[in-house]
N, C-alpha and C positions, 0 to 999 in steps of 0.2 A: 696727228699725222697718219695719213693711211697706210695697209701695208700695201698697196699697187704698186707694182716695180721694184720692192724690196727681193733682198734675196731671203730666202726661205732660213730660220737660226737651225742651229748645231742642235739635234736631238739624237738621242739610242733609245728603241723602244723595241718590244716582243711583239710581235703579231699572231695570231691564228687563222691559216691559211693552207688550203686542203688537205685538212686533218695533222699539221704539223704546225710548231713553234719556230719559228723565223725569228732573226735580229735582223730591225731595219734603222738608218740613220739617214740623217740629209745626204748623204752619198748615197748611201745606193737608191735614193729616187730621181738622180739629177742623168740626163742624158733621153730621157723621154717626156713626155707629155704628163703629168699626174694631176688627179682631183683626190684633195682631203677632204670628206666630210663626216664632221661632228657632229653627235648626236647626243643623247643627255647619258643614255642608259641603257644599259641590256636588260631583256626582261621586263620593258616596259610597253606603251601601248602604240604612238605614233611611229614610232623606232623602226620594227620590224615592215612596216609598211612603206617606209625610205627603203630600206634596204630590201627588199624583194623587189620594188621597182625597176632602182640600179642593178641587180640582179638580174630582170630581168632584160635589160638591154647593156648587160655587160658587152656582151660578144659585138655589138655595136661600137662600144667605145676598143674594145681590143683592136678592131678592127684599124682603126685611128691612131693607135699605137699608145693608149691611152692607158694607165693600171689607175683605177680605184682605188682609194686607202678609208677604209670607215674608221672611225676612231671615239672613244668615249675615253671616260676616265674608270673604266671597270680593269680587270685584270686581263690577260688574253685566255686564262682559267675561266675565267666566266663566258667570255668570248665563246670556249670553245661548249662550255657544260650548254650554252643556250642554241648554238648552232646543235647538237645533239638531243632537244629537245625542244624546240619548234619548227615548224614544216616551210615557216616561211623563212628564216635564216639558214637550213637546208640547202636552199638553193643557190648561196652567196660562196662564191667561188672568189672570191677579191679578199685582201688580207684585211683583218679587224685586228686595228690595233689596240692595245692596250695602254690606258695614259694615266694608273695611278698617281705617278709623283705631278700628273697635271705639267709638265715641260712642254706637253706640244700644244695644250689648252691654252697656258698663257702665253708661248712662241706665235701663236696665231690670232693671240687675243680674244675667246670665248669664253674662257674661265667666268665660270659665276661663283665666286671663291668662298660666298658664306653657303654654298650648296655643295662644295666640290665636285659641279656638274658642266658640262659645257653647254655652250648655244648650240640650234642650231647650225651652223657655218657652213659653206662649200669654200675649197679654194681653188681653184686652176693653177699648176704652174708650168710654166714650159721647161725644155729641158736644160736650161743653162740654171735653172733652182729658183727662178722669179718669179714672182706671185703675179697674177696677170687678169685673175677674175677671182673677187672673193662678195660673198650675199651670204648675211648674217639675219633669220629669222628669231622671231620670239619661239618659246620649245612646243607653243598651241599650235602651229602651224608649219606642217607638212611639206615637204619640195614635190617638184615632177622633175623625174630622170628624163623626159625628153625636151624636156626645156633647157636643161644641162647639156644636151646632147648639142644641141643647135649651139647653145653661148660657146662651147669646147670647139664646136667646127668653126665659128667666127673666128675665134681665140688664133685659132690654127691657118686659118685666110689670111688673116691682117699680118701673121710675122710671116708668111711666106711670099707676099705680097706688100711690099712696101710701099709705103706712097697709097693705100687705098683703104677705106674705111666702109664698114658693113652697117646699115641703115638700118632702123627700126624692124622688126620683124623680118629681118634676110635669113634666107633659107639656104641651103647649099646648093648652087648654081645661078640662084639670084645676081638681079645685076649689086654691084656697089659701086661707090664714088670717090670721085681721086679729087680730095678737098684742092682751089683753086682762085683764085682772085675771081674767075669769070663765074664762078659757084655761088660768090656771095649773092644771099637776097633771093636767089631762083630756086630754093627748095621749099 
């Protein structure tokens, strides 16, 4: 079963988030826009390269009303020892959370459980706690934050906008389509 349209399970995790330890739960992400994404590990080589990305077009998704969540199964300790000692997680201003006991790897299904590591994963959810976009790569292969940017603006069209559907490659301002008996066959 997928998790699409599931509501997001009951988690308490630590985060490391501008130079401070935060406690976050499925509440306090519920009432806004949120991406989880999972990565294997701190201090490793793809990793930091996801995350400067997102990084780098955080203010973009802020903008959207959008908070980030990075998540590994490391400690938010390590979180922060790595943010303190690479240039490119420096720049990560979005909470990294920490998922030793692995509750939000397997809550969201990544868990690679004879590695204690996760996939990599994104999940979208909107703010009533629903999972609404989730793409689970293998750990060899890297995302683009601006391809997340575009699926989050759709994400965000479609519930505000009922009744209409964003096509293959829609952009924000693009036309979309209001599925319809007269539709069928003519795309």
């Amino acid at each position: 079963m997928s998790l699409i349209n599931t509501q997001i399970k009951p988690f308490k995790a630590t985060a490391f988030h501008d130079g401070k330890f935060v406690e976050l739960s499925e509440e306090s992400v519920k009432g806004k826009w949120s991406v989880f994404v999972f990565y294997p590990a701190d201090f490793t080589f793809v990793c930091p390269t996801e995350l400067e990305d997102l990084a780098d077009h955080y203010a973009e998704f802020q903008k959207l009303g959008v908070e980030i969540y990075g998540v590994s199964t490391d400690t938010h300790f390590a979180h922060k020892a790595w943010h303190d000692t690479s240039a490119s997680i420096k720049k990560v201003h979005y909470p990294l959370i920490g998922d030793p006991t692995t509750i939000l790897s397997r809550n969201f299904e990544v868990l690679i459980a004879e590695e204690g590591l996760a996939l990599r994963g994104t999940f979208v959810v909107n703010p009533e706690g629903q999972i609404k976009i989730l793409e689970v790569h293998d750990n060899g292969i890297g995302r683009d934050a601006s391809e997340l940017l575009r699926k989050v603006k759709a994400a965000q069209y479609v519930a505000s906008h009922p009744g209409e559907v964003c096509p293959a490659k829609w952009t924000e301002g693009a036309a979309t389509l209001t599925p319809s008996l007269d539709l069928v066959g003519k795309i």
